[in-house]
N, C-alpha and C positions, 0 to 999 in steps of 0.2 A: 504493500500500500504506500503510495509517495504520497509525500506529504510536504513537497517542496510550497516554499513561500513565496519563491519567483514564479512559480507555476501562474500562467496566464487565468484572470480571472475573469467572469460578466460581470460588465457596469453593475454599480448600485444604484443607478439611478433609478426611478420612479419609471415601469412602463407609461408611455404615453396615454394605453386605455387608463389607467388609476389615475395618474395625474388629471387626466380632467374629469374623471369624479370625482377626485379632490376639491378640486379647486371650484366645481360646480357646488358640490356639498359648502362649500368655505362662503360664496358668494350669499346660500340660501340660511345659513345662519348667518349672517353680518345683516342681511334683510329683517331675518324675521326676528332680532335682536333691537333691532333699528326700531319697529315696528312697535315693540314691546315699552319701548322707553317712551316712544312716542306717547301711546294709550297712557302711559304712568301722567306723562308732564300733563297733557290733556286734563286727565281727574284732579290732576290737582289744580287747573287752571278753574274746573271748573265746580269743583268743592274744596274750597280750601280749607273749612274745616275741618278734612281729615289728614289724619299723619301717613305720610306714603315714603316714608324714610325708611325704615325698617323692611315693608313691602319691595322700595326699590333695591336694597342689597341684596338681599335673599335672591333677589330673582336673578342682580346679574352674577351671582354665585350661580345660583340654578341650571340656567340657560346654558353656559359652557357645556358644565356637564351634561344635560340629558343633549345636546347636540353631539358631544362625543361617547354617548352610550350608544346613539342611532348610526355615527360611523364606524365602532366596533364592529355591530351588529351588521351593517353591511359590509365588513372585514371577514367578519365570519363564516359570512354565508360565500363571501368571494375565493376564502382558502378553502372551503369545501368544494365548489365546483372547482378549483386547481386540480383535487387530491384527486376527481373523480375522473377527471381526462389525463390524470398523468403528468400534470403542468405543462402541457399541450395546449395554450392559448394566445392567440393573438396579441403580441404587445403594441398591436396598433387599435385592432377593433372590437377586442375581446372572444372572435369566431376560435372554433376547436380546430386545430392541428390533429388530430388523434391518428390518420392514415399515411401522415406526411413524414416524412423523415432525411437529414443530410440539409443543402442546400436548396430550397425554395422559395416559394410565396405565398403568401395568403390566400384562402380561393375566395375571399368576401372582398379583403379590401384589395387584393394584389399588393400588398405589401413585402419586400423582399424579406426572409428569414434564416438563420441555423438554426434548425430543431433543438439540436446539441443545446446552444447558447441558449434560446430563448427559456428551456426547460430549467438551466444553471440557474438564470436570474429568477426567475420564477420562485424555485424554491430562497433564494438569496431575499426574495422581499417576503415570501410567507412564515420567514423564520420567527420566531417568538420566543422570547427568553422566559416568559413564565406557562410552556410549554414545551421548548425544548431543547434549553440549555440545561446541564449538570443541577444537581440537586444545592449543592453548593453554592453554585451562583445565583439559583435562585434565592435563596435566603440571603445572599449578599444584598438581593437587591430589593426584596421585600422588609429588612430592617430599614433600611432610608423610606423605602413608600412610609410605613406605619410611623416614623418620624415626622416627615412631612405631613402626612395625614393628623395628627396630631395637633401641629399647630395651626393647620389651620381650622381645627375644632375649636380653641382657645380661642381664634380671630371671631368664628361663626357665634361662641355661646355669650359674647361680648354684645353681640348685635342688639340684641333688644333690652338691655342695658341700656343706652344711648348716652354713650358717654360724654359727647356735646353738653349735654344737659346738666350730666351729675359733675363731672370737673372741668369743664369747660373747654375753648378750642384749643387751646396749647398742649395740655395733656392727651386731649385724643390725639392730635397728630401726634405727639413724642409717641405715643402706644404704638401706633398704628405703622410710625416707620421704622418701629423699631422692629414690627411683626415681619412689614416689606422688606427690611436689610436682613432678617434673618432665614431667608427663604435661599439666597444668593450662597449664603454660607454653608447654608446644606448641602448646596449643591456640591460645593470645593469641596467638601469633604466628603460624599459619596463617590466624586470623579478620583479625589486622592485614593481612595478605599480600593477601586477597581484598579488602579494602576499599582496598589499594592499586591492584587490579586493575580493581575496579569503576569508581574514581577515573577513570583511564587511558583504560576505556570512553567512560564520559560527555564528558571532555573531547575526545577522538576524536569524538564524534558518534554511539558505537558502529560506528565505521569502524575496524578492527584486524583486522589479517591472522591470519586463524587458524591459522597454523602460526608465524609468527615476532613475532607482534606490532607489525608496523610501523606507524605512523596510515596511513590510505587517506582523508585528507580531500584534498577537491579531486577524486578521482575517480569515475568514474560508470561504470554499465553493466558491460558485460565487458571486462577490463582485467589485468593481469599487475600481481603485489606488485612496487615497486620495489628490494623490499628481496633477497627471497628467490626473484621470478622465479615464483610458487606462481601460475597460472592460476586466476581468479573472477569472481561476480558481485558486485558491491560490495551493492546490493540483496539478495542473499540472507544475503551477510557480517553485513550490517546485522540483518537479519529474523533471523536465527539469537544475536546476539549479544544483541539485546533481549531476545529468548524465553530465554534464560538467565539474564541479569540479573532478568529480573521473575519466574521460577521460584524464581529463590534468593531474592530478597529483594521482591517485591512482584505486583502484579498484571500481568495477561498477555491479553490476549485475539490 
């Protein structure tokens, strides 16, 4: 199994069909965001008696999110038709590939194609770290989520508090960008985190147990973690561990 890192790899770029469901999806939330503020400034133009303060956060908290629940879910449903043609699809117009193979083209759009190439990227953009990177990294990465997640619980249960009111303007902002600067922070130190990880990889050989991180150099074939007892193939350990180092940070074939 080569596992060269020169080995030529497929763009990571966005195929062109996702890209502009992206960016169609991106258009029709900025609209129907737009849309929403509007109806808010509205009611309060036209009752001002009521407090639309606390309504207005929550929501534009809200909005983000159930707009990126709805392009999960059309994520979801897109890495399933992948899995079902073999990732045999059009990176122009979404049409199946599934009979084609070598050099080609599209029989929908006539777009020129390598089967080869387009199936590489394919899998390269439906890869998913909390589906199917190491067990390891996944928890690497779900401690910063539930971090992150955290504080902005703190920011959310603050809301209807209305600190405006109770300590006035100076203190909400000191709060509030003290919450925004420490968002930035997390970040450095999730990114440091992962280059500590990657660190640990390479000097392993990318031989590390995927459930407890132990080195596995010196071992070969099928073999038990000394550490944690976790039955493997050191070979696949390896083949899986590359393929997510050169997902996240470089080429892959």
């Amino acid at each position: 199994m080569d596992h060269e890192a020169s080995a030529k790899a497929p763009s990571r770029r966005l195929p062109p069909f996702v890209r502009r469901r992206y960016i169609r999806f991106l258009v029709y939330a900025v609209v129907g965001l737009a849309a929403i503020l509007l109806l808010i400034g509205l009611s309060v133009v036209a009752y001002p008696q009521l407090s639309s303060s606390s309504f207005l956060m929550y929501s534009t908290f809200a909005y983000p999110g159930i707009s990126l629940l709805l392009l999960s879910l059309w994520d979801k449903r897109l890495t399933r038709r992948l899995k079902a043609v073999e990732y045999r699809l059009c990176p122009e117009c979404g049409s199946h590939l599934t009979d084609l193979s070598g050099e080609t083209a599209c029989p929908e759009c006539s777009a020129p194609c390598n089967i080869e190439q387009v199936v590489k990227a394919w899998k390269v953009f439906s890869y998913r770290w909390w589906r199917d990177a190491p067990p390891l990294a996944r928890r690497h990465y779900w401690r910063w989520i539930i971090v992150g997640l955290l504080l902005l619980g703190i920011i959310l249960a603050t809301l209807p508090i209305n600190l405006y009111k109770m300590a006035g303007l100076r203190w909400s902002l000191v709060f509030y960008g003290l919450w925004a600067l420490s968002m930035p922070v997390l970040m450095y130190f999730a990114l440091e985190s992962h280059k500590r990880l990657v660190k640990r990889l390479e000097s392993a050989g990318f031989k590390l147990c995927p459930k407890c991180g132990y080195p596995l150099t010196g071992l070969t074939g099928k073999t038990r973690c000394p550490e944690c007892g976790l039955q493997l193939d050191v070979d696949q350990v390896e083949y899986a561990w590359r393929r997510y180092r050169s997902i996240r940070t470089g080429p892959f074939v």
